[in-house]
PLY file of the C-alpha trace (Angstrom):
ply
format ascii 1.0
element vertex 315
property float x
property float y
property float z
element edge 314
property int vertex1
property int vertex2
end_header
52.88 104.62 95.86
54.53 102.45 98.50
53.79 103.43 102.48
54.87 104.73 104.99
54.63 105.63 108.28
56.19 107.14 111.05
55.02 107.19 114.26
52.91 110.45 115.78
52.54 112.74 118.52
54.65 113.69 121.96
53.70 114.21 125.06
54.31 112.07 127.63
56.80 112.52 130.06
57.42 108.84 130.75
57.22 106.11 128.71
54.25 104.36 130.44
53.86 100.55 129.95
50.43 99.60 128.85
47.17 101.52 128.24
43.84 100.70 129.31
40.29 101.82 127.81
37.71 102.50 130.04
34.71 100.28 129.53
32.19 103.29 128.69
34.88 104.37 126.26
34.81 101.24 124.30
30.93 100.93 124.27
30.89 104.82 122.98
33.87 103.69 119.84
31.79 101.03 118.73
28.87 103.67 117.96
30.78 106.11 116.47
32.62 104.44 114.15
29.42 104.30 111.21
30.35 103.46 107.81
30.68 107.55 106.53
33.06 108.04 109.31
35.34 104.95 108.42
34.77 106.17 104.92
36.53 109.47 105.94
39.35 107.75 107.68
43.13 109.09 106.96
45.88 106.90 107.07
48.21 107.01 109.59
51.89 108.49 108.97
53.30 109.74 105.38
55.89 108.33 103.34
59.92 108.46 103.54
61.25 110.71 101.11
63.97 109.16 98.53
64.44 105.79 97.32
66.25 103.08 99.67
68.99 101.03 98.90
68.43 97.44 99.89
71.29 95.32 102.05
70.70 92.11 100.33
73.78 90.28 101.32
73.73 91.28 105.31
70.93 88.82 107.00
71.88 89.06 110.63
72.17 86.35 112.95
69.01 84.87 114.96
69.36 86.01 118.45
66.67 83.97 120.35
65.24 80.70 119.76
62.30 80.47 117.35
59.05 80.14 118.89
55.90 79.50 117.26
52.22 79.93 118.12
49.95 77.47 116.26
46.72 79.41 114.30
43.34 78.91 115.85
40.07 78.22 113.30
37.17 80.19 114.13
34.49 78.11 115.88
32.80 75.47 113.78
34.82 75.83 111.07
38.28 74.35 109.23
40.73 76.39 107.67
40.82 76.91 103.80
42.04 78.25 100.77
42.13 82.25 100.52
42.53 84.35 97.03
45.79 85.06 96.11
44.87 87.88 93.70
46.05 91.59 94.36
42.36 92.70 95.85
41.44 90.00 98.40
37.15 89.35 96.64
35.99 87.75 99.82
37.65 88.75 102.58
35.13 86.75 105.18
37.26 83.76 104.34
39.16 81.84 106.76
42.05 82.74 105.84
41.40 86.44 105.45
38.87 87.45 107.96
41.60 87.50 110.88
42.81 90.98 109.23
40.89 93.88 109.51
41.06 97.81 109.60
41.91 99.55 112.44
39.68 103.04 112.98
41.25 105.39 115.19
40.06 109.03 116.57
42.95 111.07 116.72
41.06 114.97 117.53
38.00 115.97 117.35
37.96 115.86 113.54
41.10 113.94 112.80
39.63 110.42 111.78
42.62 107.94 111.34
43.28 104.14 109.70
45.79 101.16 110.05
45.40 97.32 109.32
45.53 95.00 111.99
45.65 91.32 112.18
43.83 88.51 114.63
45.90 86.56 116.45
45.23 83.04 118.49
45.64 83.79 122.31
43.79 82.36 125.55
42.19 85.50 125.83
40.94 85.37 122.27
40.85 89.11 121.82
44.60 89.86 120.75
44.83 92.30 117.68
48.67 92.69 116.40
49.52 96.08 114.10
52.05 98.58 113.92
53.25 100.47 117.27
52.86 103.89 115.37
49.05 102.49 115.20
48.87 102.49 118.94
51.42 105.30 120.70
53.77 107.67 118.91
57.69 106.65 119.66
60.07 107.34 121.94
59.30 108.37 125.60
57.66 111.49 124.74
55.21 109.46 122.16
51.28 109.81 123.31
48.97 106.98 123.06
46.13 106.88 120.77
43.08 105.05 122.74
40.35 107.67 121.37
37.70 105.34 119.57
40.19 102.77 118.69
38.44 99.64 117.31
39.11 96.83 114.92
36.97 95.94 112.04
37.88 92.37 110.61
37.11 91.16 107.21
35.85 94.96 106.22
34.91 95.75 102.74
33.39 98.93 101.76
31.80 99.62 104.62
29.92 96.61 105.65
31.34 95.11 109.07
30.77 91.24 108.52
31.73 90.29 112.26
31.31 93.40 114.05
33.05 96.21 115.79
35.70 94.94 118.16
37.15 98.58 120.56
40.46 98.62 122.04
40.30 97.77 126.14
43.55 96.94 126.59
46.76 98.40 124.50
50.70 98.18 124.50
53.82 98.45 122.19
57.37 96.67 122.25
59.20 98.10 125.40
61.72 99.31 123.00
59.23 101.19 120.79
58.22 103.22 123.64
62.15 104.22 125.13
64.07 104.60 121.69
60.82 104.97 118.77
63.13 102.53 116.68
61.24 101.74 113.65
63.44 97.92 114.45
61.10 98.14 117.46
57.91 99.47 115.22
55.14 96.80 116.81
51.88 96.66 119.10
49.00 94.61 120.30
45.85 95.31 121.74
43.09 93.27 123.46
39.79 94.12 122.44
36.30 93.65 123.79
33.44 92.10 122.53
31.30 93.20 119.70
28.40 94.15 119.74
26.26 91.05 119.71
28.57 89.98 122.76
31.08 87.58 121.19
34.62 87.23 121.19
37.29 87.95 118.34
38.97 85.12 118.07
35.49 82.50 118.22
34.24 84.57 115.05
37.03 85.12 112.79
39.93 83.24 114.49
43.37 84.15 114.79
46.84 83.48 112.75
49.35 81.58 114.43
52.45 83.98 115.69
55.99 82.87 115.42
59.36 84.85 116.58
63.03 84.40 116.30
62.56 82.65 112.81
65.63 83.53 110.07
65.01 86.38 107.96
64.75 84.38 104.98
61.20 83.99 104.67
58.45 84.20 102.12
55.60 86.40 103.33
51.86 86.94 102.19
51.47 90.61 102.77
48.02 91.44 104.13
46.66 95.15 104.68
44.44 97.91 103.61
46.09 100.25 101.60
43.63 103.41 101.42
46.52 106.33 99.65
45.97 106.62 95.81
45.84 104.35 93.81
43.50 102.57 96.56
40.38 103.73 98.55
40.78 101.71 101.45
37.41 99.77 101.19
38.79 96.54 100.27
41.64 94.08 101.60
44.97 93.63 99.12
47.07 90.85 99.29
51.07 90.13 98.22
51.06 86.45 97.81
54.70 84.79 98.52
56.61 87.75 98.70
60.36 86.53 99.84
62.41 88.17 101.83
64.82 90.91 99.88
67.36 92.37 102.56
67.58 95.20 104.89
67.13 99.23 104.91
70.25 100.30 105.63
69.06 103.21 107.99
68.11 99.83 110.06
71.70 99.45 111.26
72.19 103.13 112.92
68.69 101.85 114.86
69.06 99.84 117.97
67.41 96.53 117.92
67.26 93.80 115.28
67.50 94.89 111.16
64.23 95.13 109.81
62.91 93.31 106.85
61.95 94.27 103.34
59.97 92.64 100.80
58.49 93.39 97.40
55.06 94.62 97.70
53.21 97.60 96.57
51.59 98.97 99.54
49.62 102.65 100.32
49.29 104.44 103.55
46.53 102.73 105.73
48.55 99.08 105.06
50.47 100.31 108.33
50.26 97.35 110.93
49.27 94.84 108.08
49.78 91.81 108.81
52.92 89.21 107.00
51.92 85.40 107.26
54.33 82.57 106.73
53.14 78.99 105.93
49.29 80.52 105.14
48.35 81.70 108.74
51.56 82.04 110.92
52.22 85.76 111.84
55.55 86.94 111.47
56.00 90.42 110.48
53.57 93.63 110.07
53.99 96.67 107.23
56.07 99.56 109.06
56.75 101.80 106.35
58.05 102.43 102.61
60.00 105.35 100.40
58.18 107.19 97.80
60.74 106.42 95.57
60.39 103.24 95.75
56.72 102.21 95.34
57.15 98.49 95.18
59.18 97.48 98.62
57.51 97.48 101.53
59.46 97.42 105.13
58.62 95.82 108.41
60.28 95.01 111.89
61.82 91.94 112.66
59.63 89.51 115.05
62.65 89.13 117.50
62.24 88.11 121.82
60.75 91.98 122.20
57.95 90.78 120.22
57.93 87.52 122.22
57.72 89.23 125.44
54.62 91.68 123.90
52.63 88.99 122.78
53.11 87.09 126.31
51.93 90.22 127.74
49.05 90.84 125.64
47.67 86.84 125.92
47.61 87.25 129.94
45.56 90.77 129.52
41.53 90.53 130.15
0 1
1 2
2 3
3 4
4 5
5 6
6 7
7 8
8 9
9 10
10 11
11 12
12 13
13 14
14 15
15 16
16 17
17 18
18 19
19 20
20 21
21 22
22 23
23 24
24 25
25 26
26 27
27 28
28 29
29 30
30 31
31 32
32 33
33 34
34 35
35 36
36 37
37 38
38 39
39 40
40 41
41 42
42 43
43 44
44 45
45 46
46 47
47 48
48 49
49 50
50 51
51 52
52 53
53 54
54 55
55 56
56 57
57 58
58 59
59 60
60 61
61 62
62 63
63 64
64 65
65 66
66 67
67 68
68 69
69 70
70 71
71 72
72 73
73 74
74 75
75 76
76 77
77 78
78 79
79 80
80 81
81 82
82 83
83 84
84 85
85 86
86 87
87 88
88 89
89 90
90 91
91 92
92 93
93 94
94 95
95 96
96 97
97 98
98 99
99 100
100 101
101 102
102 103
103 104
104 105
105 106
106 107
107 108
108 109
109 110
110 111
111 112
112 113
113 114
114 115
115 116
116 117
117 118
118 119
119 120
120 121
121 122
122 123
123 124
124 125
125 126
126 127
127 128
128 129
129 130
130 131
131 132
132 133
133 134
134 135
135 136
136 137
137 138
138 139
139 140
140 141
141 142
142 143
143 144
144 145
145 146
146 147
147 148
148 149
149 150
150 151
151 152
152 153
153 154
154 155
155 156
156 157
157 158
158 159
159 160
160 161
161 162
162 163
163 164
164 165
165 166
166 167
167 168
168 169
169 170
170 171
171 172
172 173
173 174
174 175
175 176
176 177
177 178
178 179
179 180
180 181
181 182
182 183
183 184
184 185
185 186
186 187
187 188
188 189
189 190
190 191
191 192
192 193
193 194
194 195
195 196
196 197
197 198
198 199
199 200
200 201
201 202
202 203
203 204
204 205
205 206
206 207
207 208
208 209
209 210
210 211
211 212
212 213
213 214
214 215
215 216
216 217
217 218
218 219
219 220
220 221
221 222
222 223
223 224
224 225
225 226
226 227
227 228
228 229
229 230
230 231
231 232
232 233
233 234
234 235
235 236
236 237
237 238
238 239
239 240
240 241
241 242
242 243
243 244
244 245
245 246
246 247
247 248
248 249
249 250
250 251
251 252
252 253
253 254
254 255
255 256
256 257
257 258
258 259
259 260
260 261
261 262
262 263
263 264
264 265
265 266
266 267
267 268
268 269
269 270
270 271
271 272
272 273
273 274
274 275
275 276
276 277
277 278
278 279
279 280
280 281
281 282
282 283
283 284
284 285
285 286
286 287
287 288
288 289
289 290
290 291
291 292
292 293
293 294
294 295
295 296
296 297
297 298
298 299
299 300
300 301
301 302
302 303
303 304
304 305
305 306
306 307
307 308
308 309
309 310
310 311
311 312
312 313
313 314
């Protein structure tokens, strides 16, 4: 059953720019978040209804200049070779331990799950997912701080580099004014785990990349928990190539979206796509239950530029 997800919640009067954690908050998320609780975890969003048709022919013109981010190794250690099977077996590899899960408290009871992905930045602390992981859309959309921490390289339950929590969080500008699934993308800064280290010395990041052409051919990372998955272990598309467009992208404002062939679950929200091994270029926005096997994502266009140069100046 492919994905979905659509973003949550209203609220908010304004669409405020930015969200910061309090400091005792994040020290609280990374004790609450024990294995039964992630365990529990719901994923985020539910699926489109219907089957889309894909725009094969249409691949729209590059409106920026590409940009590129190069990957950074974790400290001590070289990149290498990752699985390329369906269920990632080690996913404390170099190549795979830069995505994660993303554990979110949403009420009182309401435990919720994305996927989130490492990326290189001075600050080495930037986690890119889904905006629908972060804020529901549109100016009314609330944010989702409660608990909100990243796991990376999670596999049924054990936490091989620790618990980094959310201090720092924001969305595309355009995700917050319009809730444009075009526009569907976030980052957070996160503080240190517990034993006092940073995210990107201990697992690294991917390299990040914007304004490419569509055309690509993506590794689709994420953590699909929705039957026929649990959740408790990574999945990976190997070289998935780029299929077209969801035609309900065109009514949207901002850049067509992407789709690719990948059978994906709710909880792969805010996976991360890779180009070239360890170059970021897309994340998992949502699917059709219809169509089980395509997967859809935003377009890394200048918004996401402009969101990642944000997110690499916050501390």
């Amino acid at each position: 059953m492919a994905l979905l997800a659509v973003g949550l919640g209203a609220g908010a009067a304004v669409a405020q720019a930015a969200r910061t954690v309090p400091e005792s908050q994040a020290r609280q998320a990374m004790r609450f978040w024990t294995p039964a609780r992630m365990k529990r975890a719901h994923p985020l969003g539910g699926l489109r209804s219907g089957s889309p048709s894909i725009a094969a022919g249409a691949e729209q013109a590059v409106a920026s200049s590409p940009h590129a981010i190069p990957p950074l190794a974790p400290d001590g250690e070289e990149a290498g070779a990752s699985s390329a099977t369906e269920t990632v077996l080690d996913p404390t590899l170099p190549l795979t331990r830069t995505n994660g899960v993303i554990f979110i408290l949403l009420g009182p009871f309401d435990l919720g799950r994305c996927s989130g992905t490492s990326v290189n930045a001075p600050n080495f602390s930037v986690v890119f997912t889904a905006a629908h992981c972060i804020r529901g859309g549109g100016p009314g959309g609330d944010w989702f701080p409660l608990r909100w921490v990243f796991v990376p390289g999670y596999r049924y339950g054990q936490r091989p580099f620790g618990v980094f929590p959310a201090k720092w969080m924001e969305t595309t500008r355009l995700w917050r004014t319009t809730g444009s699934e075009n526009f569907d993308v976030g980052a957070v800064v996160v503080s240190r785990n517990e034993r006092g280290q940073r995210l990107g010395k201990v697992v690294g990041g991917t390299g990040i990349a914007w304004g490419l052409k569509p055309r690509q051919v993506f590794d689709v990372h994420g953590y699909s928990a929705a039957p026929p998955f649990d959740g408790e272990t990574q999945q990976l598309c190997a070289q998935t190539p780029f299929l077209g467009h969801d035609p309900r992208s065109f009514v949207d404002p901002g850049p067509l979206n992407l789709a690719v062939e990948c059978e994906v679950t709710g909880g792969a929200s805010g996976g991360g796509w890779t180009i070239e091994g360890n170059m970021l270029n897309g994340v998992t926005s949502y699917g059709y239950g219809g169509a089980p096997s395509i997967d859809f994502g935003p377009y890394f266009g200048k918004e996401v530029g402009r969101l990642y140069a944000r997110a690499r100046r916050a501390r």
